[in-house]
C-alpha positions as CSV (number, residue, x, y, z in Angstrom):
1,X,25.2,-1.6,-6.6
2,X,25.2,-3.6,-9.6
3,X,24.5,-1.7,-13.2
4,X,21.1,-3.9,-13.3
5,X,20.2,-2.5,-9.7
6,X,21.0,1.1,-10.6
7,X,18.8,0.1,-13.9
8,X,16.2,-1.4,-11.9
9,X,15.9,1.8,-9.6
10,X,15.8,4.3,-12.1
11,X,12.8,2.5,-13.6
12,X,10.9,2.5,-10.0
13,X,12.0,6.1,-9.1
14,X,10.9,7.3,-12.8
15,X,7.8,5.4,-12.3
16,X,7.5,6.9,-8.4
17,X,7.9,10.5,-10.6
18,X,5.4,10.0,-12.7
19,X,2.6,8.7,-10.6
20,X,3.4,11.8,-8.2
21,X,2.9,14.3,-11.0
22,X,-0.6,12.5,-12.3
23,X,-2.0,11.3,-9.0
24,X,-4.5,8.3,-9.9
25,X,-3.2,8.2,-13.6
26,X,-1.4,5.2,-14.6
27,X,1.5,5.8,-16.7
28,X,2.5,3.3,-19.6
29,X,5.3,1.4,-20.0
30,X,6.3,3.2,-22.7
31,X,6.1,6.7,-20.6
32,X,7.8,4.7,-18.0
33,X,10.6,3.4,-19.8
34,X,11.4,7.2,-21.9
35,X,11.5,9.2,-18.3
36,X,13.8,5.7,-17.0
37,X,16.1,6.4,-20.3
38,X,15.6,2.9,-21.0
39,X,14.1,0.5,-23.4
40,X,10.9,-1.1,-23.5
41,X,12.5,-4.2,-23.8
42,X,14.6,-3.4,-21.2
43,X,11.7,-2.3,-19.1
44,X,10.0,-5.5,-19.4
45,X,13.2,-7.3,-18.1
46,X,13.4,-6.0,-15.2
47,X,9.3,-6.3,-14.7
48,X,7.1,-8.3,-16.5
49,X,4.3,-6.5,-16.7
50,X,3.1,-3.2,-15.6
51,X,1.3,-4.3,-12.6
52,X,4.8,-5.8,-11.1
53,X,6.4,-2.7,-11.5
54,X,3.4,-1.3,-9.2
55,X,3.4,-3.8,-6.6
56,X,7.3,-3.5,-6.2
57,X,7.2,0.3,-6.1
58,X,3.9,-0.1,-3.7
59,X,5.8,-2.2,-1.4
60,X,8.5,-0.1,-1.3
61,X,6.8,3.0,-0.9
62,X,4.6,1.1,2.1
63,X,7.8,-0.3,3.9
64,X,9.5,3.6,3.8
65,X,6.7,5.3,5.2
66,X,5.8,2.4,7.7
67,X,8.6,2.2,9.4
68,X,9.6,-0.7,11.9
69,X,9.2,1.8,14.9
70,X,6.3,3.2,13.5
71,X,4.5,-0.4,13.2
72,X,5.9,-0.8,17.1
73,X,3.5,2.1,17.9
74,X,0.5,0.2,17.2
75,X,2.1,-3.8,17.9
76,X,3.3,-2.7,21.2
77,X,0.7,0.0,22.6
78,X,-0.1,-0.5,26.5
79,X,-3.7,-0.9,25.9
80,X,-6.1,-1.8,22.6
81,X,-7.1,2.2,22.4
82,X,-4.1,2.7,22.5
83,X,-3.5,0.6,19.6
84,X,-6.4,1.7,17.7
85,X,-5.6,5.2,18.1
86,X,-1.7,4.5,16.9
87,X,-3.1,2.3,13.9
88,X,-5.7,4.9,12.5
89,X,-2.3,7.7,13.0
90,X,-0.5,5.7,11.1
91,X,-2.6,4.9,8.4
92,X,-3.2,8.6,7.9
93,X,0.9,8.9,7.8
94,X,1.0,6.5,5.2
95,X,-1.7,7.0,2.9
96,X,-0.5,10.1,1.8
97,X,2.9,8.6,0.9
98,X,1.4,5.8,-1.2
99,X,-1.7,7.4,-2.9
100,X,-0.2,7.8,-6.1
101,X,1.2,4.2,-6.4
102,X,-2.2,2.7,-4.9
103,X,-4.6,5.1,-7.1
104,X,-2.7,3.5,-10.0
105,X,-3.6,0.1,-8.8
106,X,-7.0,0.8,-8.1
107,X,-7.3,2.2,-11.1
108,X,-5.9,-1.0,-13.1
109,X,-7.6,-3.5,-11.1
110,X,-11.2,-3.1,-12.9
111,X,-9.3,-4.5,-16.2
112,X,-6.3,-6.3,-15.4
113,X,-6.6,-8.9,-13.2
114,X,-3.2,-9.2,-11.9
115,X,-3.3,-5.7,-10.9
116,X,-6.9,-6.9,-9.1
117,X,-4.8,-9.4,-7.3
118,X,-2.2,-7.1,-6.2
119,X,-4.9,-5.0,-4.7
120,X,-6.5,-7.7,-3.1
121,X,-3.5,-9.1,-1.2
122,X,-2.8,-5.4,0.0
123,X,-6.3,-5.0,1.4
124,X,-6.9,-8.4,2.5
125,X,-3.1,-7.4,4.8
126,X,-4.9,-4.1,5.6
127,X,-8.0,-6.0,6.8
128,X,-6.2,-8.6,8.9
129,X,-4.4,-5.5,10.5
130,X,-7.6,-4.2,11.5
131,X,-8.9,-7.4,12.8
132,X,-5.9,-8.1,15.4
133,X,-6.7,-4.4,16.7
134,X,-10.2,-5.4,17.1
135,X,-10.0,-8.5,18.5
136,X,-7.9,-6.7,21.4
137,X,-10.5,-4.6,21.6
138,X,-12.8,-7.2,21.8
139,X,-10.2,-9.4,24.7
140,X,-10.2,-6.9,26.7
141,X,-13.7,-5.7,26.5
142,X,-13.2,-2.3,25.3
143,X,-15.4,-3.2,22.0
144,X,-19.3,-2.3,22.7
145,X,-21.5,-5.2,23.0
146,X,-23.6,-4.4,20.0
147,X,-20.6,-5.1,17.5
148,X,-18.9,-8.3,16.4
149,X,-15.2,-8.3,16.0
150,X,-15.7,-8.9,11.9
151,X,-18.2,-5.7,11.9
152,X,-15.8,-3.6,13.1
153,X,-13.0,-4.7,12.1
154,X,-14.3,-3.5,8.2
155,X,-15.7,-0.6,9.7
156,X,-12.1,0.3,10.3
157,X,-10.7,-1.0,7.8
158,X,-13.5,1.2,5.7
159,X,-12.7,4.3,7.6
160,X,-9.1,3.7,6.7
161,X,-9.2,2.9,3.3
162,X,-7.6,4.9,0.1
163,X,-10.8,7.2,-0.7
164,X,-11.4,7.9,2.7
């Protein structure tokens, strides 16, 4: 690993330590960069702005704790309740793992607007995962005739969300 890698983690894992000891706070970049041992201007090298340093860590954090045979739970179940019930599991595996990292987003996103686009791509991925469940359901007739595949689809993606 390069010395800007190593740089680069440090910066994500002293940002990953922070978040985890203020869930739902958002620490500055100057907080970030003192428990990194770095510079501010080094800091904003690496990431140009607060809300990248999120999204990156967010990402990361997401693709650890849904793994590829994890995500083959719920892709490959034998039937769409199957499938439901694996995606809702794993959705309650991962929130925990990403709560700190996503409360810091949610948090930003009411005044920065990157940090609003960042949250919208990650729900608008969350919803789309919802959807393909619910059109299985809805294929193979295991979704009750009083709801549309769109209704229930944000029902579930609602249920599954951070605050819930």
């Amino acid at each position: 690993m390069s010395k800007a890698e190593t740089t680069r983690e440090r910066i994500l894992e002293a940002t990953r330590q922070l978040l985890a000891a203020s869930p739902g706070a958002s620490p500055s970049m100057g907080e970030i960069a003192n428990r990194a041992y770095v510079t501010r201007q080094l800091l904003y090298f690496h990431f140009r702005s607060r809300v990248d340093l999120l999204l990156e860590l967010s990402r990361r954090v997401d693709a650890e704790a849904r793994s590829p045979a994890r995500q083959a739970r719920v892709d490959d179940a034998a039937d769409p309740v199957t499938a439901l019930r694996e995606a809702v599991a794993l959705q309650g595996h991962v929130k925990p793992k990403i709560f700190s990292v996503a409360s810091a987003v949610d948090q930003l996103r009411h005044s920065d607007q990157d940090a609003a686009a960042v949250w919208k791509e990650r729900e608008d991925a969350r919803l789309a995962r919802c959807t393909d469940i619910i059109e299985r359901l809805a294929e193979e007739r295991f979704l009750g005739e009083r709801w549309d595949v769109s209704t229930a689809a944000h029902v579930m993606w609602s249920v599954t969300s951070l605050r819930s």
